[in-house]
Phi, psi and omega in degrees: 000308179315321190278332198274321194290351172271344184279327193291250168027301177284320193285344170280336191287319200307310198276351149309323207266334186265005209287330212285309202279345166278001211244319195260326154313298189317294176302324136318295150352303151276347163297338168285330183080008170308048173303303204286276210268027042066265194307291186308341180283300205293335184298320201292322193288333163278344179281309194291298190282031140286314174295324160274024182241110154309102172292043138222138194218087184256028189108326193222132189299318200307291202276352141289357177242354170285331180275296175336321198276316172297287176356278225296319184298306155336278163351279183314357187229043197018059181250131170285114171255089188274086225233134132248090196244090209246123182300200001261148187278147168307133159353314194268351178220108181303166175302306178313316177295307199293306199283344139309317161246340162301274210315338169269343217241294177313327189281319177303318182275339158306308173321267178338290178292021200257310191292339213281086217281328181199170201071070169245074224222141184235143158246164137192119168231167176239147159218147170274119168222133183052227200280351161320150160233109171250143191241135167225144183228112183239156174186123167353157167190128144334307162117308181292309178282166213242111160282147159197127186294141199250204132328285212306312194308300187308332197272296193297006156258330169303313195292327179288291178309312166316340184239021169089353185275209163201173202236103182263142173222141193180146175265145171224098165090202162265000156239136162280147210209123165239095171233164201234106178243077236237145168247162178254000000 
């Protein structure tokens, strides 16, 4: 996650750097009455930044590309993924903890809605409150089967103490609930 959110990163910083000298063709160009080819430079230049822009841009690459990858999976399995994620993230929790526990949490929750004939809907937001930071993952659950943590639980808890926090993890009803609470 880390090596692919720097390649994106870099390749936007690149095309940042060039946007003046592609801006002043385009703008000869039409001075030119050059239109047709104009439009196409411009198509080429939409085309290169839509491949480098994250539908999700929460402050942190790793986990803008972690979300991206869990989205798309979702997706393929008609689950709605509803992300509020906003830095700045506590200090204390490294890229490795935040991608340890979103990715078991996504993964769990992706599983759970899978079964799911309708609500087959994932939330996750953060909120700050006073030196708190809570990260939550919420999702449909059946109901029926008896959770029991599992590895994927263990890991989000292990990662939540590891950054100073704690992990409540629980059913209510027919929604599952992961929330994370770290302070900074």
């Amino acid at each position: 996650y880390v090596e692919e959110a720097r390649g994106f990163y870099d390749s936007t910083r690149s095309l940042r750097h060039d946007i003046k000298n592609h801006m002043a063709v385009v703008r000869g160009l039409l001075e030119k009455k050059e239109f047709d080819r104009a439009s196409a430079y411009l198509g080429e230049i939409e085309g290169v930044s839509s491949g480098l822009s994250f539908p999700y841009v929460s402050g942190n690459p790793v986990i803008d590309v972690l979300l991206e990858e869990k989205a798309a999976l979702a997706g393929k399995c008609g689950i709605v993924l509803t992300v509020s994620l906003k830095a700045p993230f506590p200090e204390n929790a490294g890229d490795m903890e935040l991608c340890t526990i979103l990715s078991n949490a996504l993964d769990n929750a992706i599983c759970a809605c899978r079964e799911l004939k309708a609500h087959r809907e994932i939330t996750v937001k953060s909120v700050f409150q006073g030196r708190m930071w809570l990260l939550s993952v919420e999702n449909g659950f059946s109901g029926e089967t008896p959770f029991r943590p599992g590895t994927g639980i263990a890991n989000i808890r292990r990662a939540a103490a590891g950054c100073g926090g704690t992990a409540e993890i629980f059913v209510r009803g027919e929604r599952f609930f992961v929330n994370i609470l770290i302070g900074y």
